[in-house]
CHARMM internal coordinates of N, CA and C (Angstrom, degrees):
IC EDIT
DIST 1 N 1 CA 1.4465
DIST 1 CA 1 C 1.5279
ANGL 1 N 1 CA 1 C 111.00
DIST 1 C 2 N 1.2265
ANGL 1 CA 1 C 2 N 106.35
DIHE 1 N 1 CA 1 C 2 N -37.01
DIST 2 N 2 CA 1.7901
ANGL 1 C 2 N 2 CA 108.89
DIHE 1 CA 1 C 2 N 2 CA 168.36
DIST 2 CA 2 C 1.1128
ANGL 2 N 2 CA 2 C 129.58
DIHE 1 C 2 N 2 CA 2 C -49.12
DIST 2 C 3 N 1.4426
ANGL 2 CA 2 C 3 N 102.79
DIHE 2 N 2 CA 2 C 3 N -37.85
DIST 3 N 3 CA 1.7563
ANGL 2 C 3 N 3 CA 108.72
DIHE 2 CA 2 C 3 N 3 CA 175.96
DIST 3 CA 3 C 1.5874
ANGL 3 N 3 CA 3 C 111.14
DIHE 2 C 3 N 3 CA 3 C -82.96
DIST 3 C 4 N 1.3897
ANGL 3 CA 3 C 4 N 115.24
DIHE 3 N 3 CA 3 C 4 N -27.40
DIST 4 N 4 CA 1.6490
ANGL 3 C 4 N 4 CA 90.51
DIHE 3 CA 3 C 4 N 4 CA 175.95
DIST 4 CA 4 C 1.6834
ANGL 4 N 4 CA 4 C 107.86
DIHE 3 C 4 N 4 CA 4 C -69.69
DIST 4 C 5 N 1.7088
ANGL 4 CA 4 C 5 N 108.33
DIHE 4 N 4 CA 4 C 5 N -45.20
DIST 5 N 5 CA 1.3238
ANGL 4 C 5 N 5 CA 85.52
DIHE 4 CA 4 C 5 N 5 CA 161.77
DIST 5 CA 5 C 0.9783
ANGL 5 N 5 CA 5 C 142.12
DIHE 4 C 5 N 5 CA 5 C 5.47
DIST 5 C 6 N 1.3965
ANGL 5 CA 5 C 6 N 101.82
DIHE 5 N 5 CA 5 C 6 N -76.83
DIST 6 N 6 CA 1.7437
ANGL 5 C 6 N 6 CA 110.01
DIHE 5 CA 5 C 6 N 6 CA -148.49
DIST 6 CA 6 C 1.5922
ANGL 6 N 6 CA 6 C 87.91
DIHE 5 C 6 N 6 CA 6 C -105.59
DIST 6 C 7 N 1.0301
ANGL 6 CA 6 C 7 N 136.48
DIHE 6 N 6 CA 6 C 7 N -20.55
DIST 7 N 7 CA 1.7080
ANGL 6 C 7 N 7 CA 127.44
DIHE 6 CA 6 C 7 N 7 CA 155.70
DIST 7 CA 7 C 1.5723
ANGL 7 N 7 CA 7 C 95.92
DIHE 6 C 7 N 7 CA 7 C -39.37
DIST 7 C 8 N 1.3665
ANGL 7 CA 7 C 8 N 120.53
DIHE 7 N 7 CA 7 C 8 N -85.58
DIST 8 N 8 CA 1.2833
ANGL 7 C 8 N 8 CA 126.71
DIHE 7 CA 7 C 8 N 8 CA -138.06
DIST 8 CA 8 C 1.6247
ANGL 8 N 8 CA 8 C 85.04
DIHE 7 C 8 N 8 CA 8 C -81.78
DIST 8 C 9 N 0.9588
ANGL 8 CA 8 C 9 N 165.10
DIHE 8 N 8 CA 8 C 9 N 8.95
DIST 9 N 9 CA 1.4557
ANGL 8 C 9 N 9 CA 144.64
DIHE 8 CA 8 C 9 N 9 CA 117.05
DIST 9 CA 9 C 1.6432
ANGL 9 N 9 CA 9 C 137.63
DIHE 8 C 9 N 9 CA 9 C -71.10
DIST 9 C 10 N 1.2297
ANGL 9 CA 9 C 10 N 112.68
DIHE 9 N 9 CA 9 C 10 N 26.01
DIST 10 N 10 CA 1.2836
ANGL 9 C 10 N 10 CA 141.68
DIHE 9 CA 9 C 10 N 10 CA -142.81
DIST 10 CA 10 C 1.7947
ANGL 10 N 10 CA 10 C 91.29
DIHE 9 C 10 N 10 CA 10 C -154.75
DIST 10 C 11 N 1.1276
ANGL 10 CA 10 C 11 N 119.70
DIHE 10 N 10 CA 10 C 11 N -35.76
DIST 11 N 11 CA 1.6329
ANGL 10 C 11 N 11 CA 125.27
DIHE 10 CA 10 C 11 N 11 CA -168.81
DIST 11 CA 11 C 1.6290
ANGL 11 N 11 CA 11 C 103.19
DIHE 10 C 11 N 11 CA 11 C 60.21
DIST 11 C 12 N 1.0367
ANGL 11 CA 11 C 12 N 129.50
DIHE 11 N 11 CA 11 C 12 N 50.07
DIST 12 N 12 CA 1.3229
ANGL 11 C 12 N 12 CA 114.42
DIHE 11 CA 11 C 12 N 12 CA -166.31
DIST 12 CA 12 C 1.6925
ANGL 12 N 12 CA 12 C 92.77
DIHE 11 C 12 N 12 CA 12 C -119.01
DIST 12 C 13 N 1.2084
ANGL 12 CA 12 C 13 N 112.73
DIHE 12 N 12 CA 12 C 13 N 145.75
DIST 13 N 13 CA 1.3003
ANGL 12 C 13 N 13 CA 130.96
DIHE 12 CA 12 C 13 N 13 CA -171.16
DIST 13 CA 13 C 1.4628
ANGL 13 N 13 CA 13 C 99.55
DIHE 12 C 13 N 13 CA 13 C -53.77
DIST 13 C 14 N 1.5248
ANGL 13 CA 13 C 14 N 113.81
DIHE 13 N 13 CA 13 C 14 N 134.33
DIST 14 N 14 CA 1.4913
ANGL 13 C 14 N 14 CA 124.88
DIHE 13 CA 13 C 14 N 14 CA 18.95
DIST 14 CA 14 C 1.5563
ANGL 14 N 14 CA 14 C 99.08
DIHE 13 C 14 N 14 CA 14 C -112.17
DIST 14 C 15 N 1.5679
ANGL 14 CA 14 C 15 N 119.45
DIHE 14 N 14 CA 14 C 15 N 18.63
DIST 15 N 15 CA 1.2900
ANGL 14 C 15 N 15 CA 116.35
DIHE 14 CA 14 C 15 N 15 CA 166.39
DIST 15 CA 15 C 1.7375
ANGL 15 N 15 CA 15 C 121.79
DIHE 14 C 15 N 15 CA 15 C -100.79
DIST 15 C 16 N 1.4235
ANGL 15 CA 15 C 16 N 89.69
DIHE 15 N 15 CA 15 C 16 N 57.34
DIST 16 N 16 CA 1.8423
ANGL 15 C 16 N 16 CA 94.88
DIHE 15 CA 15 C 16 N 16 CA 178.45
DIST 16 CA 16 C 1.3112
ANGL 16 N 16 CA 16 C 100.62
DIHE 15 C 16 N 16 CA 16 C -105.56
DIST 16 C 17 N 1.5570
ANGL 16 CA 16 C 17 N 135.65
DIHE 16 N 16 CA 16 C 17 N 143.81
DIST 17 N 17 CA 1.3506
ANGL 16 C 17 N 17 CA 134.60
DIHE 16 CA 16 C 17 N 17 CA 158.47
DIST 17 CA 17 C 1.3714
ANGL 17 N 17 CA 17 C 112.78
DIHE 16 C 17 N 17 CA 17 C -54.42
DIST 17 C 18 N 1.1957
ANGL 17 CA 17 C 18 N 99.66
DIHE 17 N 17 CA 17 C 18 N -29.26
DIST 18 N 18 CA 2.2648
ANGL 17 C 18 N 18 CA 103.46
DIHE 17 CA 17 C 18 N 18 CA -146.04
DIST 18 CA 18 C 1.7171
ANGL 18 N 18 CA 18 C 90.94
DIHE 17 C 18 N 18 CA 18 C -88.61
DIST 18 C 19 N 1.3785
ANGL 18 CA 18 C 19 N 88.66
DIHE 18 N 18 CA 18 C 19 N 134.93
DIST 19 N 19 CA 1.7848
ANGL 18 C 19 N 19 CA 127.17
DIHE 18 CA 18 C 19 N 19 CA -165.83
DIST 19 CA 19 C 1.2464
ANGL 19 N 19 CA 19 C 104.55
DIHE 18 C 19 N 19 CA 19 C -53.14
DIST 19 C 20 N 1.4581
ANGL 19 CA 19 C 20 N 115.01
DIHE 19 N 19 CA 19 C 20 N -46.35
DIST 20 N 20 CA 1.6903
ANGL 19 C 20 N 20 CA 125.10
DIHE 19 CA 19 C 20 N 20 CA -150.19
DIST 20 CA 20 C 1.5544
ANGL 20 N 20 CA 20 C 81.65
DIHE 19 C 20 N 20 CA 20 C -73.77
DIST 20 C 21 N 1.3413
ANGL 20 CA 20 C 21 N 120.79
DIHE 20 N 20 CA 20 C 21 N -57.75
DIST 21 N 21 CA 1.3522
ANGL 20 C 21 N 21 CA 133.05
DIHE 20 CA 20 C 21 N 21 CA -162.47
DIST 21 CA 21 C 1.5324
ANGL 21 N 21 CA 21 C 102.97
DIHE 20 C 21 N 21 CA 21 C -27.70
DIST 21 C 22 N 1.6781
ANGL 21 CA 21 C 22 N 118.04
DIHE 21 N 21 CA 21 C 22 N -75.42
DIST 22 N 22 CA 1.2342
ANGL 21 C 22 N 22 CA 148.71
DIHE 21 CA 21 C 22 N 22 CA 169.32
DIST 22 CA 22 C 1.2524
ANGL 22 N 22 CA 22 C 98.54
DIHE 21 C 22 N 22 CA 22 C -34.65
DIST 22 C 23 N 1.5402
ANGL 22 CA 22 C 23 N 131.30
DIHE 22 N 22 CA 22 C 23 N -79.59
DIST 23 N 23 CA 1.8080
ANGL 22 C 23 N 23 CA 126.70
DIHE 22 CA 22 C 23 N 23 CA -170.84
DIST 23 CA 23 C 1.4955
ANGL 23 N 23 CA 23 C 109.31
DIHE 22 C 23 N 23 CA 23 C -44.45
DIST 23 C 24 N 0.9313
ANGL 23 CA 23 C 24 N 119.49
DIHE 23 N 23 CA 23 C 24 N -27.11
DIST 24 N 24 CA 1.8711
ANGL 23 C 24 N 24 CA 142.32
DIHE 23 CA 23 C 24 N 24 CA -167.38
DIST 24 CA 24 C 1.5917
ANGL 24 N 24 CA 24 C 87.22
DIHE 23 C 24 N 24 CA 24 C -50.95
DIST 24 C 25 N 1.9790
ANGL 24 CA 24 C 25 N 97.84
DIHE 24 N 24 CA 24 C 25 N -79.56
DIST 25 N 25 CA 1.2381
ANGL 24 C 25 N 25 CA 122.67
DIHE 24 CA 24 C 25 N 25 CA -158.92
DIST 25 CA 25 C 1.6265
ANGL 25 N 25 CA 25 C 116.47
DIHE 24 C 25 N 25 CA 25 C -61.75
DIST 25 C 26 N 1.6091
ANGL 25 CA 25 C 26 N 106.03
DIHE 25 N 25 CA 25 C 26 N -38.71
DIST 26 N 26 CA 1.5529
ANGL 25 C 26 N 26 CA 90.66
DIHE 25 CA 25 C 26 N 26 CA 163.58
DIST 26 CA 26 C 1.4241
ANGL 26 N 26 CA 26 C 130.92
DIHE 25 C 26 N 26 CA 26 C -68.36
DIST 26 C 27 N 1.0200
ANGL 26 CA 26 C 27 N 112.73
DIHE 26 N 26 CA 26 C 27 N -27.87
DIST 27 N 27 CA 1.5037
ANGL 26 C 27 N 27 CA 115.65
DIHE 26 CA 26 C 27 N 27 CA 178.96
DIST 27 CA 27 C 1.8345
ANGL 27 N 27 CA 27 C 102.19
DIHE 26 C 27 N 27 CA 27 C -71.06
DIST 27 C 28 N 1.2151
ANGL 27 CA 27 C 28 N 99.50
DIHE 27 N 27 CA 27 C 28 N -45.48
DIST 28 N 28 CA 2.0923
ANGL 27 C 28 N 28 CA 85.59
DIHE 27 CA 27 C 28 N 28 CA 179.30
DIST 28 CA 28 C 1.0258
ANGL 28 N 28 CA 28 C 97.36
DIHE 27 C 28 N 28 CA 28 C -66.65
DIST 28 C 29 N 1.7128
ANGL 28 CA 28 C 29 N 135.39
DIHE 28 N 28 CA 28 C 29 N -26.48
DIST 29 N 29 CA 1.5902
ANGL 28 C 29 N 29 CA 120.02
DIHE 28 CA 28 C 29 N 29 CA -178.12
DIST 29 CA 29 C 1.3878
ANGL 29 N 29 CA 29 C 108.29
DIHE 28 C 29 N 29 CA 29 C -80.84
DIST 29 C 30 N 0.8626
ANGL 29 CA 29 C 30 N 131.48
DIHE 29 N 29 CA 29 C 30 N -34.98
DIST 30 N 30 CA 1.8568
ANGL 29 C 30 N 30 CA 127.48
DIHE 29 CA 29 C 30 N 30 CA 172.23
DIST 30 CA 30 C 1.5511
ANGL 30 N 30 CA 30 C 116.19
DIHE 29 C 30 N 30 CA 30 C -67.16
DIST 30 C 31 N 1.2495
ANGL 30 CA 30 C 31 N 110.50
DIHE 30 N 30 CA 30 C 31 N -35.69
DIST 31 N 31 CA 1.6182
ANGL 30 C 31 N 31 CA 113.07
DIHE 30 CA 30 C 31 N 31 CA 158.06
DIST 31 CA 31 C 1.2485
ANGL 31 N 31 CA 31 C 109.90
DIHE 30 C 31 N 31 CA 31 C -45.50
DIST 31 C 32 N 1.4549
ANGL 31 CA 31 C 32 N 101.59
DIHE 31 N 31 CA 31 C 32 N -85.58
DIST 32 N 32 CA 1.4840
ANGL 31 C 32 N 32 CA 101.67
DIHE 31 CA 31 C 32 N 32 CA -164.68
DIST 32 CA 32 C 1.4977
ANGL 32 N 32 CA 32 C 123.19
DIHE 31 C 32 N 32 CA 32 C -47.21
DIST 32 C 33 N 1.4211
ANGL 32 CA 32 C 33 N 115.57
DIHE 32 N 32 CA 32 C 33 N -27.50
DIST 33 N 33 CA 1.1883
ANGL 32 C 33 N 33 CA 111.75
DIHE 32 CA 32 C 33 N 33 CA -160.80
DIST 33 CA 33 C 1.9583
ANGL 33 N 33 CA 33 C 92.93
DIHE 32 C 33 N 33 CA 33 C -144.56
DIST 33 C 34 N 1.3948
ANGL 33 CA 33 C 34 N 101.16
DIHE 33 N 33 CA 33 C 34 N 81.91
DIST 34 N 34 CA 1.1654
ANGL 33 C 34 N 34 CA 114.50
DIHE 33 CA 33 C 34 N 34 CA -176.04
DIST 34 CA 34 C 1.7590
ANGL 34 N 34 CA 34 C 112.69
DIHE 33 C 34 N 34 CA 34 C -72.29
DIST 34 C 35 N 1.2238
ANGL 34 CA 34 C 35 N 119.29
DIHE 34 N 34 CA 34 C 35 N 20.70
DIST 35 N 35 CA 1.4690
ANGL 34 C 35 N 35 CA 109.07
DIHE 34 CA 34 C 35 N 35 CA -159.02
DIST 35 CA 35 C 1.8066
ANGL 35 N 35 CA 35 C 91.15
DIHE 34 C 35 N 35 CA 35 C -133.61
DIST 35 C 36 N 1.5720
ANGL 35 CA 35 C 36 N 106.65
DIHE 35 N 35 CA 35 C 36 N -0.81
DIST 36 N 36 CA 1.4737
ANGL 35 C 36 N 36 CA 113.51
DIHE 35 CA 35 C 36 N 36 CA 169.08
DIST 36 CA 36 C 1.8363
ANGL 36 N 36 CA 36 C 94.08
DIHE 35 C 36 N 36 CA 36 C -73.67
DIST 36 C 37 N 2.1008
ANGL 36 CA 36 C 37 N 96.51
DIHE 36 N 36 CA 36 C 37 N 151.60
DIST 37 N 37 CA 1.4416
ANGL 36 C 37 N 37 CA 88.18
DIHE 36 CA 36 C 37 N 37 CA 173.63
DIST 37 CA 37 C 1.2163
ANGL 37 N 37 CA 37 C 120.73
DIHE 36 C 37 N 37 CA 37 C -108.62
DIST 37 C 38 N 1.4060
ANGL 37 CA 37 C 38 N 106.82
DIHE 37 N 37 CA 37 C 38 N 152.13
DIST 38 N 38 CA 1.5202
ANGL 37 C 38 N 38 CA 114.11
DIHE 37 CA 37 C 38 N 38 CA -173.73
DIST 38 CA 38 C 1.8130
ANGL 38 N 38 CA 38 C 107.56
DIHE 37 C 38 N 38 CA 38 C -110.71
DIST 38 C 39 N 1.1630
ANGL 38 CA 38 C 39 N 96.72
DIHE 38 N 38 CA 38 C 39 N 66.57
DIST 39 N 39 CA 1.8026
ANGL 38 C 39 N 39 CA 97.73
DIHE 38 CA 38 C 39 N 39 CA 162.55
DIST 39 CA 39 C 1.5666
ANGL 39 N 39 CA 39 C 93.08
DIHE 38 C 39 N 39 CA 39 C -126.59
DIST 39 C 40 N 0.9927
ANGL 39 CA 39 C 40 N 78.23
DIHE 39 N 39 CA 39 C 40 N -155.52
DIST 40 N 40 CA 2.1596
ANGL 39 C 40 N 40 CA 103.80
DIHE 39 CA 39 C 40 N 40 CA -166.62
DIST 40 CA 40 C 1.3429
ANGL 40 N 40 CA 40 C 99.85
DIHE 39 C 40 N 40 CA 40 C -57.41
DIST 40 C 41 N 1.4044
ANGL 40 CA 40 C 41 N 110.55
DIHE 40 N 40 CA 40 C 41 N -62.96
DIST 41 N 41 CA 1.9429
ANGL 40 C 41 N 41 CA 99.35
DIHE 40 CA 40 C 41 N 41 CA -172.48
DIST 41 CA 41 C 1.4516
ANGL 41 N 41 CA 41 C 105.91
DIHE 40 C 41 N 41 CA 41 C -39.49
DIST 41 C 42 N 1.1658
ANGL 41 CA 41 C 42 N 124.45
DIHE 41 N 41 CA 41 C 42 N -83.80
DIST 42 N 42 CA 1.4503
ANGL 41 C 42 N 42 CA 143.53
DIHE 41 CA 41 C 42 N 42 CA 161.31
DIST 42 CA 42 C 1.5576
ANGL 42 N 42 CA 42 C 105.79
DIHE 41 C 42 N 42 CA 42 C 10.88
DIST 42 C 43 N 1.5646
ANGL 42 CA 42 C 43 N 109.97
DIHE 42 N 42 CA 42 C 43 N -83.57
DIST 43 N 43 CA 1.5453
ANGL 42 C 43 N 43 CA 105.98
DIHE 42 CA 42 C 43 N 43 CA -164.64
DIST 43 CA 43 C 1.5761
ANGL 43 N 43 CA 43 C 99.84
DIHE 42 C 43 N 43 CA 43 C -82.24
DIST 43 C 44 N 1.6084
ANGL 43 CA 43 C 44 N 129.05
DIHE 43 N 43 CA 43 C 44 N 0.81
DIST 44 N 44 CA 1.2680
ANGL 43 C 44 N 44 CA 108.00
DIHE 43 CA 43 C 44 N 44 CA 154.43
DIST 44 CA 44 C 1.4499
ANGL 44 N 44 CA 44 C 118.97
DIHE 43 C 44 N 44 CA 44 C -59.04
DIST 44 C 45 N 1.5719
ANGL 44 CA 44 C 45 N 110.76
DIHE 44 N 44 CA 44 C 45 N -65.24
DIST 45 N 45 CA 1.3802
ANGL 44 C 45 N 45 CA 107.15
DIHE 44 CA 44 C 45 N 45 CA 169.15
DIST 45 CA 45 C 1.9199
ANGL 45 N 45 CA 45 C 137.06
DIHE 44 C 45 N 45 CA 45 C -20.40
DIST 45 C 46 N 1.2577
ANGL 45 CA 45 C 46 N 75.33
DIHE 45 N 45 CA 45 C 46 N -45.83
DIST 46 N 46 CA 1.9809
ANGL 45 C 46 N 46 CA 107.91
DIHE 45 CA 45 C 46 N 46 CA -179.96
DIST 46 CA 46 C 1.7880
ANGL 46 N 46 CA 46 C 97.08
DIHE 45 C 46 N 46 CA 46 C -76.30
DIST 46 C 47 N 0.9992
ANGL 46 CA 46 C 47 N 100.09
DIHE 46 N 46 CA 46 C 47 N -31.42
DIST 47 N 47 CA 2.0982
ANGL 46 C 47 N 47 CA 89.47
DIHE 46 CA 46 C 47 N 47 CA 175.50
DIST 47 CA 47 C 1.5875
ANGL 47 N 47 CA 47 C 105.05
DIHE 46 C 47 N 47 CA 47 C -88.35
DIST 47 C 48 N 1.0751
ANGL 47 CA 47 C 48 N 112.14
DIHE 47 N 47 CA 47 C 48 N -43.52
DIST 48 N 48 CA 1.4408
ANGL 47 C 48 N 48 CA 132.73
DIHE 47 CA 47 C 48 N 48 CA -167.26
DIST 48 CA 48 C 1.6014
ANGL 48 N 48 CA 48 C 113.42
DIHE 47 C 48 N 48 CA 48 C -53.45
DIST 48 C 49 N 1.3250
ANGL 48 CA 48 C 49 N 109.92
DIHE 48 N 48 CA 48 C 49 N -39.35
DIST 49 N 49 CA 1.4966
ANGL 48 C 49 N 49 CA 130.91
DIHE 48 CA 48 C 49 N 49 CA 161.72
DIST 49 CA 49 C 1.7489
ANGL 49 N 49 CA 49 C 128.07
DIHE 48 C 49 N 49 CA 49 C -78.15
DIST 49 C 50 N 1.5206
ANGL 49 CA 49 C 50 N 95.75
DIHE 49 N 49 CA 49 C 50 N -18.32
DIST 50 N 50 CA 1.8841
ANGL 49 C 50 N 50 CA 115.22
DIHE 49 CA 49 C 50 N 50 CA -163.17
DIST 50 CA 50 C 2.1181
ANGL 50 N 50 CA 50 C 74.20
DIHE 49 C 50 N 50 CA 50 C -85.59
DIST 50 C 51 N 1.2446
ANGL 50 CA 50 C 51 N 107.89
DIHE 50 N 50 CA 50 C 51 N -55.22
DIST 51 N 51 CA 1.6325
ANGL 50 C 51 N 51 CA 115.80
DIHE 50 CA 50 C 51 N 51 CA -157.66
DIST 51 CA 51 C 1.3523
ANGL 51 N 51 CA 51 C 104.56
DIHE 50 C 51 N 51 CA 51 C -72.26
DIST 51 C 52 N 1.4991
ANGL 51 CA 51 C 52 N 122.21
DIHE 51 N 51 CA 51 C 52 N -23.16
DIST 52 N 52 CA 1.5306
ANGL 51 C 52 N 52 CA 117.35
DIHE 51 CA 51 C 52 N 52 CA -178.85
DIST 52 CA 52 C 2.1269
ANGL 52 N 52 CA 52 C 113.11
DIHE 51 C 52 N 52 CA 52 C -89.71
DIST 52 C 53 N 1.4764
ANGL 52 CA 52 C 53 N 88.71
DIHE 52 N 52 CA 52 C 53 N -21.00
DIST 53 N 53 CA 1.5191
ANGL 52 C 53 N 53 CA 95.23
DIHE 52 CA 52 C 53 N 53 CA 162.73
DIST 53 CA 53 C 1.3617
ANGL 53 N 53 CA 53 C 116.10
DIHE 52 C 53 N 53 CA 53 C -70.38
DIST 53 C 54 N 1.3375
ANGL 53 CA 53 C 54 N 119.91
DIHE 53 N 53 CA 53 C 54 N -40.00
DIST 54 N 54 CA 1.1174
ANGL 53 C 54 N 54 CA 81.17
DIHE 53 CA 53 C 54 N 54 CA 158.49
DIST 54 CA 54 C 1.7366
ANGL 54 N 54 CA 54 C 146.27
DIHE 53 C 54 N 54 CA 54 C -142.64
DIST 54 C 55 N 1.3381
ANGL 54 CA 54 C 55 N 90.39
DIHE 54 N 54 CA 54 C 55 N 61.45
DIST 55 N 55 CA 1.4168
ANGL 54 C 55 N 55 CA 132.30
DIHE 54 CA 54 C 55 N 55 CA 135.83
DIST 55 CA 55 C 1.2698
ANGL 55 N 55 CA 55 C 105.60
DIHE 54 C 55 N 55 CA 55 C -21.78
DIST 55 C 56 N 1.5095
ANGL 55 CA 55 C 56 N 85.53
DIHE 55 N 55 CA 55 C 56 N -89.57
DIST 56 N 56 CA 1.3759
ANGL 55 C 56 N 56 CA 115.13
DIHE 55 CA 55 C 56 N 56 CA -152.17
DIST 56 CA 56 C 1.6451
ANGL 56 N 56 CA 56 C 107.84
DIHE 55 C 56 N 56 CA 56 C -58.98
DIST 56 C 57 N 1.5107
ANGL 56 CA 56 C 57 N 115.23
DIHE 56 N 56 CA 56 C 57 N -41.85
DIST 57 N 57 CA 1.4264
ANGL 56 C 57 N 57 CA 124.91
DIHE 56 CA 56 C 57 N 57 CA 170.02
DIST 57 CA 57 C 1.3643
ANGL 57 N 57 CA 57 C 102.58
DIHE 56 C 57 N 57 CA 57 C -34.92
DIST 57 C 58 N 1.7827
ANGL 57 CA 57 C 58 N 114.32
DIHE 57 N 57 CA 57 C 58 N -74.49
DIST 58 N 58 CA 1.4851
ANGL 57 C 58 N 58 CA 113.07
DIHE 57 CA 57 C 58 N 58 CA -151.61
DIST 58 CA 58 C 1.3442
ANGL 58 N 58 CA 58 C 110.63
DIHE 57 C 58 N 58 CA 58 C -80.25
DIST 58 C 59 N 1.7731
ANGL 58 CA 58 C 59 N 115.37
DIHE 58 N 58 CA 58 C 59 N 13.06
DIST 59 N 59 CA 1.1944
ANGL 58 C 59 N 59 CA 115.69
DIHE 58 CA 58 C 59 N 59 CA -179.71
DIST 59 CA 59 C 1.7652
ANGL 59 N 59 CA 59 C 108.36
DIHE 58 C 59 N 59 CA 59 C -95.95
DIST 59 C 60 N 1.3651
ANGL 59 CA 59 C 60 N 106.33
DIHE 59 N 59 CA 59 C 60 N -28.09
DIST 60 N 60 CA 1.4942
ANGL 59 C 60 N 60 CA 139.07
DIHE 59 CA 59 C 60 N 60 CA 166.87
DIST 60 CA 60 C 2.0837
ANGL 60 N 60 CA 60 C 99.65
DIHE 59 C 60 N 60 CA 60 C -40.73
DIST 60 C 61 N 1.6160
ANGL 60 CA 60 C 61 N 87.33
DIHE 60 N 60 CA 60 C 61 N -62.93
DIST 61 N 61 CA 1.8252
ANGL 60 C 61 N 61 CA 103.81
DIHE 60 CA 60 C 61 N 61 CA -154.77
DIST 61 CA 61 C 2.1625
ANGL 61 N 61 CA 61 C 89.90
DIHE 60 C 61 N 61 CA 61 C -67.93
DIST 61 C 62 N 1.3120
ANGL 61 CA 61 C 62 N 113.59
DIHE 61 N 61 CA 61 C 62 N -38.24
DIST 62 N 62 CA 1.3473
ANGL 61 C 62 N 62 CA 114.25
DIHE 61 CA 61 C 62 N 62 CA -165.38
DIST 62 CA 62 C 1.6126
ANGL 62 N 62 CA 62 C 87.91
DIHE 61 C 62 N 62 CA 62 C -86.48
DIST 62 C 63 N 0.8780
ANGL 62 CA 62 C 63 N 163.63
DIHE 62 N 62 CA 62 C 63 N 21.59
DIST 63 N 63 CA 0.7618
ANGL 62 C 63 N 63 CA 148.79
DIHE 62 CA 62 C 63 N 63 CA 137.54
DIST 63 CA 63 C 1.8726
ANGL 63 N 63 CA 63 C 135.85
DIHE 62 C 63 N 63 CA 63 C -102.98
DIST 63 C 64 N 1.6498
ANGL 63 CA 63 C 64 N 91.26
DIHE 63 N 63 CA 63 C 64 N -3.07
DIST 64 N 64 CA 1.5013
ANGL 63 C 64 N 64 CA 96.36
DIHE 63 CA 63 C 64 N 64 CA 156.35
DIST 64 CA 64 C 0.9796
ANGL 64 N 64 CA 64 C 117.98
DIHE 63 C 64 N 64 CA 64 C -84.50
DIST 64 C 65 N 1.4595
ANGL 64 CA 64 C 65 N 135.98
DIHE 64 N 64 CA 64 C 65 N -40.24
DIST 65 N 65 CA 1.1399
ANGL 64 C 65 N 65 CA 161.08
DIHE 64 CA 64 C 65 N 65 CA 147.93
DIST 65 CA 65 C 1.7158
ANGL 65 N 65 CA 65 C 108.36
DIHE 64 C 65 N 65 CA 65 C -14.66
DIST 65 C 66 N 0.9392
ANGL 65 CA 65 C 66 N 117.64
DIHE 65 N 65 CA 65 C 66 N -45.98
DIST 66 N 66 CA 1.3337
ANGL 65 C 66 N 66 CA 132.00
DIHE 65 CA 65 C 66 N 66 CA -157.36
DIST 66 CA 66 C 1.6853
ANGL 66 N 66 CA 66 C 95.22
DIHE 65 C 66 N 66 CA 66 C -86.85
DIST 66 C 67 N 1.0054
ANGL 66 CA 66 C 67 N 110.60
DIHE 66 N 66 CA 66 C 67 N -28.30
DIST 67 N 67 CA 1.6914
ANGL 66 C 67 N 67 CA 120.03
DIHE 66 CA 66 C 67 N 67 CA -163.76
DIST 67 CA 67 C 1.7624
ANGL 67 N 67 CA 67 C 101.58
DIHE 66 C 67 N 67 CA 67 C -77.97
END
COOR INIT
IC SEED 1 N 1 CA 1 C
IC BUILD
């Protein structure tokens, strides 16, 4: 649990908010590994993770806050 921590206060992948970051990473992940699928399940997953990062961020920021 420490390390997502300090991932997602750090913004460091895969706990960054910022978009470009995310479009970046699927495309090097569909490169590399062209046999991942790219329909609907797929980029649900791929949103589903983009929206829980950051979650987890503004759960990070409200909770310094809180201290």
């Amino acid at each position: 649990m420490l390390a997502l921590s300090i991932a997602v206060a750090e913004q460091k992948w895969p706990h960054t908010v910022d978009a470009q970051v995310w479009a970046k990473e699927w495309m090097k992940t569909i490169k590399e590994h062209p046999e991942i699928a790219n329909d609907e399940g797929a980029m649900i997953g791929w949103f589903a993770n983009a929206i829980m990062a950051g979650y987890d961020t503004a759960m990070s920021r409200a909770n310094k806050h809180a201290e």
